[in-house]
N, CA, C and O atoms as CSV, one atom per row, in Angstrom:
chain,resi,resn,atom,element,x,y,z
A,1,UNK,N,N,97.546,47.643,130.075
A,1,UNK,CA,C,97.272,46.943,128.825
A,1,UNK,C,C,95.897,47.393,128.311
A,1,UNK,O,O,95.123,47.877,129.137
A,2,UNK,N,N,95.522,47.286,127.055
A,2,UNK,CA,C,94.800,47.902,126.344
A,2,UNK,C,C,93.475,46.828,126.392
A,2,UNK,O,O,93.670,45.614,126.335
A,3,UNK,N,N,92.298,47.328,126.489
A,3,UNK,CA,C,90.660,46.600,126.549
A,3,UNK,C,C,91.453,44.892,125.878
A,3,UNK,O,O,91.906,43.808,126.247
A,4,UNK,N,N,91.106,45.889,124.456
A,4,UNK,CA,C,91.278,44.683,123.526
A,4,UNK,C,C,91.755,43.826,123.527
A,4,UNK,O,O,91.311,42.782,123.050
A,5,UNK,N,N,93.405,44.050,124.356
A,5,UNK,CA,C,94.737,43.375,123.978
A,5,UNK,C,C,94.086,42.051,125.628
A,5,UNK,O,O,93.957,40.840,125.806
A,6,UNK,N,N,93.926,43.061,126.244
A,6,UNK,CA,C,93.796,42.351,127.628
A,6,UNK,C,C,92.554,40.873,127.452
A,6,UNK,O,O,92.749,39.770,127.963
A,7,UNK,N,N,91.351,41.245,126.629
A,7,UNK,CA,C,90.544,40.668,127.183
A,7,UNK,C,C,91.234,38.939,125.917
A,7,UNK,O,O,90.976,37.752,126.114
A,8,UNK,N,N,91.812,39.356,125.138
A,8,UNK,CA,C,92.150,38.132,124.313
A,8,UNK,C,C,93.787,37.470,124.928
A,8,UNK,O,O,94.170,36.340,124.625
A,9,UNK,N,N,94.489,38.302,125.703
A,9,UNK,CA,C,94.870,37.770,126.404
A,9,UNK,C,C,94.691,36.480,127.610
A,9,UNK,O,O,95.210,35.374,127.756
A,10,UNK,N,N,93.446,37.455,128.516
A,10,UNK,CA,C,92.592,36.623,129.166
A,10,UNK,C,C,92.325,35.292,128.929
A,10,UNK,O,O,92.266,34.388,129.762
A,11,UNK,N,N,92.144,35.224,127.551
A,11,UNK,CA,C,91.264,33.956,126.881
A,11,UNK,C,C,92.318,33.211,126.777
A,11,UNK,O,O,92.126,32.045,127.121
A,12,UNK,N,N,93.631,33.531,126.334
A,12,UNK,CA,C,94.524,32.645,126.201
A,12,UNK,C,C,95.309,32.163,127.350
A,12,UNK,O,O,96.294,31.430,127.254
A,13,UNK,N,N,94.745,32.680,128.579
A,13,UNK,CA,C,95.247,31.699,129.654
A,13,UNK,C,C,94.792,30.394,129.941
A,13,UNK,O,O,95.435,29.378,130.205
A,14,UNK,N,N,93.510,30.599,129.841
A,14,UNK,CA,C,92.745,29.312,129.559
A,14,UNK,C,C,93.507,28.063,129.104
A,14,UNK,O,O,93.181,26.912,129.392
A,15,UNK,N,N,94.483,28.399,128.411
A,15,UNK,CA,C,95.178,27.442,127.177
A,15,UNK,C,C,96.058,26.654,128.778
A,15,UNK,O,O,96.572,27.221,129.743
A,16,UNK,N,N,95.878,24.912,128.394
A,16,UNK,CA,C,96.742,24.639,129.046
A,16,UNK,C,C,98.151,24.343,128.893
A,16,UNK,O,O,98.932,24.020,129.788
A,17,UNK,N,N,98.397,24.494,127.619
A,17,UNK,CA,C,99.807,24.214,126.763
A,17,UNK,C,C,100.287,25.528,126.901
A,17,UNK,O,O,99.807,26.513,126.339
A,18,UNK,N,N,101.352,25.513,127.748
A,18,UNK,CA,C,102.367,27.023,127.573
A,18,UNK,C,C,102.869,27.306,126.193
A,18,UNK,O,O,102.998,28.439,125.728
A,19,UNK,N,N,103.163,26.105,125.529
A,19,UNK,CA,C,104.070,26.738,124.425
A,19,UNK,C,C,103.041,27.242,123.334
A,19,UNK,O,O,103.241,28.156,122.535
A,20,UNK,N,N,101.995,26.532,123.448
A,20,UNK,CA,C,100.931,27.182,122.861
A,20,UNK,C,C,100.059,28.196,122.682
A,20,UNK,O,O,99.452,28.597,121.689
A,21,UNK,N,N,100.120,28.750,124.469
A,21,UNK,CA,C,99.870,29.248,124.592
A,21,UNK,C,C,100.993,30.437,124.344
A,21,UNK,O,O,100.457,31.312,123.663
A,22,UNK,N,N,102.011,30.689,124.575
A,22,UNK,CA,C,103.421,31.674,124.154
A,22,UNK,C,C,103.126,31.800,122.522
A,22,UNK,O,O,102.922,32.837,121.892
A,23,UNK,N,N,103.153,30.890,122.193
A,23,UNK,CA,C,102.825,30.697,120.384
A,23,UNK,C,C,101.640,32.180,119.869
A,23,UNK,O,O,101.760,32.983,118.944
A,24,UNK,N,N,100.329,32.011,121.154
A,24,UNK,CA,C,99.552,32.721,120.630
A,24,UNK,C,C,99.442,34.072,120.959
A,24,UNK,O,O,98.737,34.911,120.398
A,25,UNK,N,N,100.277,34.236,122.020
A,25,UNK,CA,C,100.798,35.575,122.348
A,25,UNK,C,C,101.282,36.219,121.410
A,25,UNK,O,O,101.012,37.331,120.956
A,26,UNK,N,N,102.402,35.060,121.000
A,26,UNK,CA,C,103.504,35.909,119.945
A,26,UNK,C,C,103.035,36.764,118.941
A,26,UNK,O,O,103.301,37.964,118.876
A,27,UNK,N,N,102.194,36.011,118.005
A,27,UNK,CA,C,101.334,36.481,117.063
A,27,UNK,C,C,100.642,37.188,117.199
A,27,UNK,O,O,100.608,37.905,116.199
A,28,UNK,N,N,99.559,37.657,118.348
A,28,UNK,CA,C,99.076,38.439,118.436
A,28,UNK,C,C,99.604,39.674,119.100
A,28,UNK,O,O,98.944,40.709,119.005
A,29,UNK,N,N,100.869,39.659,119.842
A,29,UNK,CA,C,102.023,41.160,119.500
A,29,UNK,C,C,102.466,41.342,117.832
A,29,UNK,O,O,102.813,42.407,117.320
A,30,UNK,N,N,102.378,40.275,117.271
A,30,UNK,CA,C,103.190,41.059,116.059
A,30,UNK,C,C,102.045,41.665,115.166
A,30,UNK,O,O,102.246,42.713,114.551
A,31,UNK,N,N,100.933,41.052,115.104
A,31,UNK,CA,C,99.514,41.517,114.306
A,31,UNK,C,C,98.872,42.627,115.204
A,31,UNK,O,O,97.762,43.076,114.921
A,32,UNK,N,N,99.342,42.917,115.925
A,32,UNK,CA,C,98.777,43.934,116.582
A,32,UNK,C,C,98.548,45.604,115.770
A,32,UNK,O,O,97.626,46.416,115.849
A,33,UNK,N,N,99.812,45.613,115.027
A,33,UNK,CA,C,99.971,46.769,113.783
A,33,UNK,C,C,98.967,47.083,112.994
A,33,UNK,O,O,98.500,48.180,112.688
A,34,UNK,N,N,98.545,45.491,112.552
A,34,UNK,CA,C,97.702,45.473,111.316
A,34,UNK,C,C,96.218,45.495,112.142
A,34,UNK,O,O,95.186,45.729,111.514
A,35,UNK,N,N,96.203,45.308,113.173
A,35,UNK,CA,C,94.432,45.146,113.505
A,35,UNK,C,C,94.338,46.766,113.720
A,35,UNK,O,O,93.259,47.296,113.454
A,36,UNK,N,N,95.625,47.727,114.279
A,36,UNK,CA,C,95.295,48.921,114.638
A,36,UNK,C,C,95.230,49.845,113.443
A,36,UNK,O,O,94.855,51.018,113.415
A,37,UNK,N,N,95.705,49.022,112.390
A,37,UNK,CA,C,95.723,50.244,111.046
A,37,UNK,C,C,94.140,49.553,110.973
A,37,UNK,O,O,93.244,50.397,110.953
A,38,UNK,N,N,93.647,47.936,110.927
A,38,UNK,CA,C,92.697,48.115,110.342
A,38,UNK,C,C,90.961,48.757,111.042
A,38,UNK,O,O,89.807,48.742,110.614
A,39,UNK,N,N,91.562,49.204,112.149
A,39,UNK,CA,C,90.793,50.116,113.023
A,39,UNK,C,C,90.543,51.547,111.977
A,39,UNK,O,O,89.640,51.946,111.241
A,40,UNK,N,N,92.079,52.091,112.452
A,40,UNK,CA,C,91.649,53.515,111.441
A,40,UNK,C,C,90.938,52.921,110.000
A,40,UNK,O,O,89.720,53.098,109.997
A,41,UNK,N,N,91.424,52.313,108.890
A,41,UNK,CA,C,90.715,51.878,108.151
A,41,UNK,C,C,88.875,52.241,107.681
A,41,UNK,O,O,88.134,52.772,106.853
A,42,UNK,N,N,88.949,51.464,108.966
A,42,UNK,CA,C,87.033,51.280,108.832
A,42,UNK,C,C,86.325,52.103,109.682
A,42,UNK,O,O,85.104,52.253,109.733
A,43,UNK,N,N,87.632,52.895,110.689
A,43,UNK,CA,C,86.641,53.543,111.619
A,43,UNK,C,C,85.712,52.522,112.742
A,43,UNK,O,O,85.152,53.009,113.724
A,44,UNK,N,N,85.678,51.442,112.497
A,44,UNK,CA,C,84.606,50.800,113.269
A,44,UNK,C,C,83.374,50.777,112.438
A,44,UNK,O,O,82.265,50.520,112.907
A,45,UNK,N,N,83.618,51.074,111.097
A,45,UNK,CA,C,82.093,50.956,110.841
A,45,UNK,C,C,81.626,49.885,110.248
A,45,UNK,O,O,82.329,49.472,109.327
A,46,UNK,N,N,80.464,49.180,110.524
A,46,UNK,CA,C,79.938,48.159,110.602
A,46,UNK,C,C,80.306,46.771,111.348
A,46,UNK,O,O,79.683,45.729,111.145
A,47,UNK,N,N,80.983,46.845,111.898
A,47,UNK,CA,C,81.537,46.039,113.177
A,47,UNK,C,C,80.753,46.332,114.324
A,47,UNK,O,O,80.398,47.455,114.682
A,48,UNK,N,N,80.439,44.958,115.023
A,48,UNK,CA,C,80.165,44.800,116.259
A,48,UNK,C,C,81.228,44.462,117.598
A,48,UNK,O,O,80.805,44.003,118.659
A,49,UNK,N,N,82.818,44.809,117.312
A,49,UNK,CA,C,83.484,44.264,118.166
A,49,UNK,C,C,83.458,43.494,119.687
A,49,UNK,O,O,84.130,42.565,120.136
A,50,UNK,N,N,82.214,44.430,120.345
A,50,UNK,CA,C,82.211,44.296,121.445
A,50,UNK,C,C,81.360,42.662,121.954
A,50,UNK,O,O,81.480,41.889,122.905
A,51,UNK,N,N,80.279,42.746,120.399
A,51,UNK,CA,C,79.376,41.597,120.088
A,51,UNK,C,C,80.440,40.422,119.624
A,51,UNK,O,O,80.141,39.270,119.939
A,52,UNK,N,N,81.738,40.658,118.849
A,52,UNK,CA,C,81.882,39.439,118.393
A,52,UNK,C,C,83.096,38.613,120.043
A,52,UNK,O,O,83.699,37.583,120.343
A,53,UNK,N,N,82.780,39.974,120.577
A,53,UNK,CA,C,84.034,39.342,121.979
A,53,UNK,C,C,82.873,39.020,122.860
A,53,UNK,O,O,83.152,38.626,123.992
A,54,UNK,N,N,81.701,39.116,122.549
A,54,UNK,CA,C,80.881,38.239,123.485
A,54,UNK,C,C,80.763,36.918,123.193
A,54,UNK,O,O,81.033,35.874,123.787
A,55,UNK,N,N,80.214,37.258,121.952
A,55,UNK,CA,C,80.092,35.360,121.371
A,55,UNK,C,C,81.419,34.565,122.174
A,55,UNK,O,O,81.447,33.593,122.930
A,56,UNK,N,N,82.290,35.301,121.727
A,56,UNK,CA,C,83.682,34.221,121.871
A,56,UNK,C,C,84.040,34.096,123.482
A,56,UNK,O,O,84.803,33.274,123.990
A,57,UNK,N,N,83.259,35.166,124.168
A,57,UNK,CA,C,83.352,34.646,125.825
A,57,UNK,C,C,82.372,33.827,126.297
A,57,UNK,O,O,82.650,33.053,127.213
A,58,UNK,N,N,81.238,33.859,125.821
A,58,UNK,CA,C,80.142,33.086,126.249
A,58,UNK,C,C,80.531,31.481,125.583
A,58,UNK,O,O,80.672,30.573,126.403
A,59,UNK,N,N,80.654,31.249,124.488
A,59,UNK,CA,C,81.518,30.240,123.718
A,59,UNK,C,C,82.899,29.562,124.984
A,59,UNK,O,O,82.892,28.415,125.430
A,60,UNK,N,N,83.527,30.204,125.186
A,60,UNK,CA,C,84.830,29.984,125.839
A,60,UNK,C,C,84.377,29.428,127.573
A,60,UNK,O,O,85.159,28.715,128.201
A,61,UNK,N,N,83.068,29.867,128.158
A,61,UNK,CA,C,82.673,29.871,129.568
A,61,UNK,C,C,81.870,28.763,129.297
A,61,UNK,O,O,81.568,28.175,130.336
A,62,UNK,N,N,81.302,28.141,128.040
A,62,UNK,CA,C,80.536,27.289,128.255
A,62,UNK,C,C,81.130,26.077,127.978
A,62,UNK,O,O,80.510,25.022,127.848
A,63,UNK,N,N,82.330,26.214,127.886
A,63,UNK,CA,C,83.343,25.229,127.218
A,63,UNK,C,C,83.407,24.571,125.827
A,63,UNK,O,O,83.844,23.442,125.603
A,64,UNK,N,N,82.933,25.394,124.966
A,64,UNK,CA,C,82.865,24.991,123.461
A,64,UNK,C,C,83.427,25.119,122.765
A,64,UNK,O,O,83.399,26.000,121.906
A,65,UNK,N,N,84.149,24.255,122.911
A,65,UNK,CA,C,86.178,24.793,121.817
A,65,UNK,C,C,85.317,25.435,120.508
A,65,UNK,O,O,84.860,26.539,120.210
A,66,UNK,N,N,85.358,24.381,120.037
A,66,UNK,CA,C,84.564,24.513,118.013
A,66,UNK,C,C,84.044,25.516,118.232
A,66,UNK,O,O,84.696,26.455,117.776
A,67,UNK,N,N,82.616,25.977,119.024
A,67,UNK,CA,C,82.153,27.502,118.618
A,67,UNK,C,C,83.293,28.717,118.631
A,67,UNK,O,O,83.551,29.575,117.787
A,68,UNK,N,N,84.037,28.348,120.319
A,68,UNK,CA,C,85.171,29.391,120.304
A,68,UNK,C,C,86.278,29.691,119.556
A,68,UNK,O,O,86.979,30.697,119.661
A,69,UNK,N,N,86.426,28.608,118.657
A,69,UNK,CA,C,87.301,28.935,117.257
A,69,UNK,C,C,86.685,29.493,116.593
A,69,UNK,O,O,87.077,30.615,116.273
A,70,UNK,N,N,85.545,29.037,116.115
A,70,UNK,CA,C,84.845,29.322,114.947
A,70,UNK,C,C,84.644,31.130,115.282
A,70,UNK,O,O,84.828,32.059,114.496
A,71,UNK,N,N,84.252,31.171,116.581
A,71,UNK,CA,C,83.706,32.842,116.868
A,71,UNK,C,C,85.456,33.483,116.793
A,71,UNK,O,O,85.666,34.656,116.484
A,72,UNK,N,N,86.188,32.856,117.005
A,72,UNK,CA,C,87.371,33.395,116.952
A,72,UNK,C,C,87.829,33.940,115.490
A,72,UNK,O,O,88.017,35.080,115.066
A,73,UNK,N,N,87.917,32.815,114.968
A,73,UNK,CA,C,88.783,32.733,113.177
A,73,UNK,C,C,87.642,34.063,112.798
A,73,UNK,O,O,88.087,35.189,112.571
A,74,UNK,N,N,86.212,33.785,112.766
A,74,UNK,CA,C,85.505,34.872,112.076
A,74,UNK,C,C,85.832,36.243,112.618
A,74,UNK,O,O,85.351,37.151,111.940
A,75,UNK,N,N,86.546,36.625,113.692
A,75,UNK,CA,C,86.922,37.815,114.179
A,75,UNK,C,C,87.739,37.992,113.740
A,75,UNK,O,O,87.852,39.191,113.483
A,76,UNK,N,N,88.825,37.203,113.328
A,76,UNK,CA,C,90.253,37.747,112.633
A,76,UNK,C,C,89.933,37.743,111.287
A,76,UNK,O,O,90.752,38.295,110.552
A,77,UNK,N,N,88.743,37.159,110.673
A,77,UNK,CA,C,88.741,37.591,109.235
A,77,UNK,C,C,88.197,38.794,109.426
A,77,UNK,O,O,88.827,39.581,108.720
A,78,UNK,N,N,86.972,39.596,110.281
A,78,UNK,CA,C,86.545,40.394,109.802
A,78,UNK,C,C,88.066,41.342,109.925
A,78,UNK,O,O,88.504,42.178,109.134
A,79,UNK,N,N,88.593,40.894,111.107
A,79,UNK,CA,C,89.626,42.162,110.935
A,79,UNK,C,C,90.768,42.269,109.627
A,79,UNK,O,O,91.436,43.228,109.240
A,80,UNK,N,N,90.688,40.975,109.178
A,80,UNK,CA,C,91.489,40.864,107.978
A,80,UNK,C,C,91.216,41.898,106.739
A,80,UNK,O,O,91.891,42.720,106.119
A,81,UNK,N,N,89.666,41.349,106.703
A,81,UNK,CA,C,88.547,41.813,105.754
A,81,UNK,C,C,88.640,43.259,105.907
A,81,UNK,O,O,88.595,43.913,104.865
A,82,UNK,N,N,88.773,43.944,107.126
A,82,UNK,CA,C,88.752,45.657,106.856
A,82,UNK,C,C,90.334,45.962,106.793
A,82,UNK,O,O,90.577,47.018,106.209
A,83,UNK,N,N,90.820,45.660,106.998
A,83,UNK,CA,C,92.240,46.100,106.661
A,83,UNK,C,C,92.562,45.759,104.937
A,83,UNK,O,O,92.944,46.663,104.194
A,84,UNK,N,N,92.400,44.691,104.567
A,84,UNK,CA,C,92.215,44.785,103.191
A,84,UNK,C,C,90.990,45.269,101.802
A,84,UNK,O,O,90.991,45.086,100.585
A,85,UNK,N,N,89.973,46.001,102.845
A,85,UNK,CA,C,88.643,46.678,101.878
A,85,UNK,C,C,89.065,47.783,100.713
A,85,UNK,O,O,88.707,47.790,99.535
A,86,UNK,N,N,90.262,49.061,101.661
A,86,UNK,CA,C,90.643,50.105,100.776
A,86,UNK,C,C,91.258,49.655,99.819
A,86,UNK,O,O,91.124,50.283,98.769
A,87,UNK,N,N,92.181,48.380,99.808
A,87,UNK,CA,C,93.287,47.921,98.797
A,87,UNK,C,C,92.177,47.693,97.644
A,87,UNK,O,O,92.264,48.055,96.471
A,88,UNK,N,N,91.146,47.024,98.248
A,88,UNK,CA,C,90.404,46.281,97.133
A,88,UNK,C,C,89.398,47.331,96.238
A,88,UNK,O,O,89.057,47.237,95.059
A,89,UNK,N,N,89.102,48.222,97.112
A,89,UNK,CA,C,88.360,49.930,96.236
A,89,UNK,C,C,89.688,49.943,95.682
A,89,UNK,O,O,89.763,49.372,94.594
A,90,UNK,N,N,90.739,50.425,96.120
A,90,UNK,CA,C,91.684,51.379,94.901
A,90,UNK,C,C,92.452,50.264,93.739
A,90,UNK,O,O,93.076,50.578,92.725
A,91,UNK,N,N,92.145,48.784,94.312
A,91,UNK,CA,C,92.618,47.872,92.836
A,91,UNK,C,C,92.220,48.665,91.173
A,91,UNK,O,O,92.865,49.193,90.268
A,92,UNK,N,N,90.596,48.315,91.504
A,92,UNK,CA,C,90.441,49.310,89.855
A,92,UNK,C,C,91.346,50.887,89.471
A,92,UNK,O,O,92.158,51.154,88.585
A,93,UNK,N,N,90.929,51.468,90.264
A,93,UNK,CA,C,91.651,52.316,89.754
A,93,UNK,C,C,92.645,52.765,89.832
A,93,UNK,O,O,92.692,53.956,89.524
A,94,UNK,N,N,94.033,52.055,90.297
A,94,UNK,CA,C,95.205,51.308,89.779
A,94,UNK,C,C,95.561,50.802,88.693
A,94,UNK,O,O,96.690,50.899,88.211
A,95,UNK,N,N,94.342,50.041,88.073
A,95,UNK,CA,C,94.502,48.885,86.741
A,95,UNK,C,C,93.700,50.216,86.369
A,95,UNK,O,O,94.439,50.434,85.409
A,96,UNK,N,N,92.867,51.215,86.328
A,96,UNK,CA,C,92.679,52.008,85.244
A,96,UNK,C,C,93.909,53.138,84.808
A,96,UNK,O,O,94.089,53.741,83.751
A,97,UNK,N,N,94.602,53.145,85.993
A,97,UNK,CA,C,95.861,54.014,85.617
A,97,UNK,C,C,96.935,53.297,84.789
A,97,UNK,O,O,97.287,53.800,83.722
A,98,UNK,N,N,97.320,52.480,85.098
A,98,UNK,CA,C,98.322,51.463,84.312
A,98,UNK,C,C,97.745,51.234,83.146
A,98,UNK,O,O,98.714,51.158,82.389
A,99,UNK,N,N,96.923,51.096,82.598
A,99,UNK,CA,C,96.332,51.123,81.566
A,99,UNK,C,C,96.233,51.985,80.329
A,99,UNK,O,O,96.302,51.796,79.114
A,100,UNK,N,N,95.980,53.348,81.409
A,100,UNK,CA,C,96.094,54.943,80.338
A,100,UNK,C,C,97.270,54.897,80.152
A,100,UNK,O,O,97.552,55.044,78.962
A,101,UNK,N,N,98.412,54.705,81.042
A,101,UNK,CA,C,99.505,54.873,81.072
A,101,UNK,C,C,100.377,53.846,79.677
A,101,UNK,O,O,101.221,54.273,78.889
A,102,UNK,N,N,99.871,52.588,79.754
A,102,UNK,CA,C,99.985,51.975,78.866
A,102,UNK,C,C,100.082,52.231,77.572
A,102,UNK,O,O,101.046,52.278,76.809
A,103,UNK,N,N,98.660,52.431,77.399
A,103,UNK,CA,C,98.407,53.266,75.920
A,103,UNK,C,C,98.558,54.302,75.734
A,103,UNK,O,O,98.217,54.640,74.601
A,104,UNK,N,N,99.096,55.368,76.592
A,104,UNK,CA,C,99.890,56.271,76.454
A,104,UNK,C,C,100.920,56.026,75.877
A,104,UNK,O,O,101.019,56.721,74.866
A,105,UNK,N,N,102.210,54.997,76.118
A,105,UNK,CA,C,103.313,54.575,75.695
A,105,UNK,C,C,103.291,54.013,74.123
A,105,UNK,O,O,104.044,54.277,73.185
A,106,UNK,N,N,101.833,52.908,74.227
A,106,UNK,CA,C,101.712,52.480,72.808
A,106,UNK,C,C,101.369,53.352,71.599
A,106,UNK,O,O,101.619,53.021,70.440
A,107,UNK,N,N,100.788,54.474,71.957
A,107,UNK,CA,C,100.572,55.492,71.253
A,107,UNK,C,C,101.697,56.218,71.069
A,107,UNK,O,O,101.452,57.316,70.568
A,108,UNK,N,N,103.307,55.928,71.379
A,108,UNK,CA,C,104.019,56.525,71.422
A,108,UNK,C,C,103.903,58.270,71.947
A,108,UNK,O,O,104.155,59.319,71.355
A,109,UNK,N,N,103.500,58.027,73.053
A,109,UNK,CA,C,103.519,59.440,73.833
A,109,UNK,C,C,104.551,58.787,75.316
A,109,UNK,O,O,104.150,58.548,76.455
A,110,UNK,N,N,105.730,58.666,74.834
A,110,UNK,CA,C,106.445,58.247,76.178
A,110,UNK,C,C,107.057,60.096,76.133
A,110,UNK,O,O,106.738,60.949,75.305
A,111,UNK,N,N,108.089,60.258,77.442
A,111,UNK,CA,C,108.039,61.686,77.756
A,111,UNK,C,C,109.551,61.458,77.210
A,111,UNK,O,O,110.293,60.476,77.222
A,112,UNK,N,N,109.697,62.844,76.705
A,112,UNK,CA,C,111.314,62.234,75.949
A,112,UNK,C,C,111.505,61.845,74.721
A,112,UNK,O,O,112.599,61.623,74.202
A,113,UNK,N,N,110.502,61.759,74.251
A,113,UNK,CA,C,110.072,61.476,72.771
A,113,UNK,C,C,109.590,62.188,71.951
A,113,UNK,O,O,108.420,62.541,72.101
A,114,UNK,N,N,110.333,62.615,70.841
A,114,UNK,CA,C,109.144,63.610,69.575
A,114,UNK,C,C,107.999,62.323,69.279
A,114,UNK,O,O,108.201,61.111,69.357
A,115,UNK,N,N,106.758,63.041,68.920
A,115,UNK,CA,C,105.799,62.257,68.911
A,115,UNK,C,C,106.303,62.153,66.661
A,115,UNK,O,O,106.657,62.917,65.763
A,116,UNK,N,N,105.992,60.758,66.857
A,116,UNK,CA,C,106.782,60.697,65.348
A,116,UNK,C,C,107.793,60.170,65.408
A,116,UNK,O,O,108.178,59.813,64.295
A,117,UNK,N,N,108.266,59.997,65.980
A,117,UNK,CA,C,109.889,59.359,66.235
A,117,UNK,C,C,110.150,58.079,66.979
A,117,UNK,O,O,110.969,57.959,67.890
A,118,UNK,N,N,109.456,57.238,66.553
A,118,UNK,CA,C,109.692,55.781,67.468
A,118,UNK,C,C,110.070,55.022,66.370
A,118,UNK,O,O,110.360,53.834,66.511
């Protein structure tokens, strides 16, 4: 099993509710896709991974649910957060293409068309 996969595994033994604990397995096999695209993504850059799996072990050993969520949820946003960064660069210039494209059409320059003829 893989660093990553293992050490948040780990954490979820802790859990004394099986089904809860199965619950959080589940999810984290099926998101597993999206944390590894959002790896390539960012490259790792500007992430502390190794820092934010400390917080959340030192949190977890000292028995502090609330911090260990809290250090938790903020780890799955950052990973949220880089998996959705490129979408959010290429939004504009998406809406600047649809746009030319637009007024391309309104200008009657569709393809297939004598220009003059609408």
């Amino acid at each position: 099993m893989e660093t990553h996969a293992l050490f948040h595994a780990t954490l979820n033994e802790a859990c004394p509710n099986g089904r809860l604990r199965g619950l959080a397995e589940s999810l984290r096999a099926i998101t597993e896709v999206y944390r590894c695209w959002s790896c390539a993504a960012t490259d790792g850059a500007g992430r502390d991974v190794a820092g934010e799996h400390r917080r959340m072990l030192d949190a977890a050993l000292a028995g502090d649910a609330d911090c260990a969520v809290a250090e938790l949820t903020a780890h799955i946003q950052r990973t949220t957060d880089a998996l959705l960064a490129p979408r959010a660069v290429a939004a504009p210039v998406r809406e600047q293409q649809r746009m030319a494209k637009q007024r391309s059409v309104t200008a009657g320059d569709r393809p297939g068309t004598p220009v003059g003829a609408e």
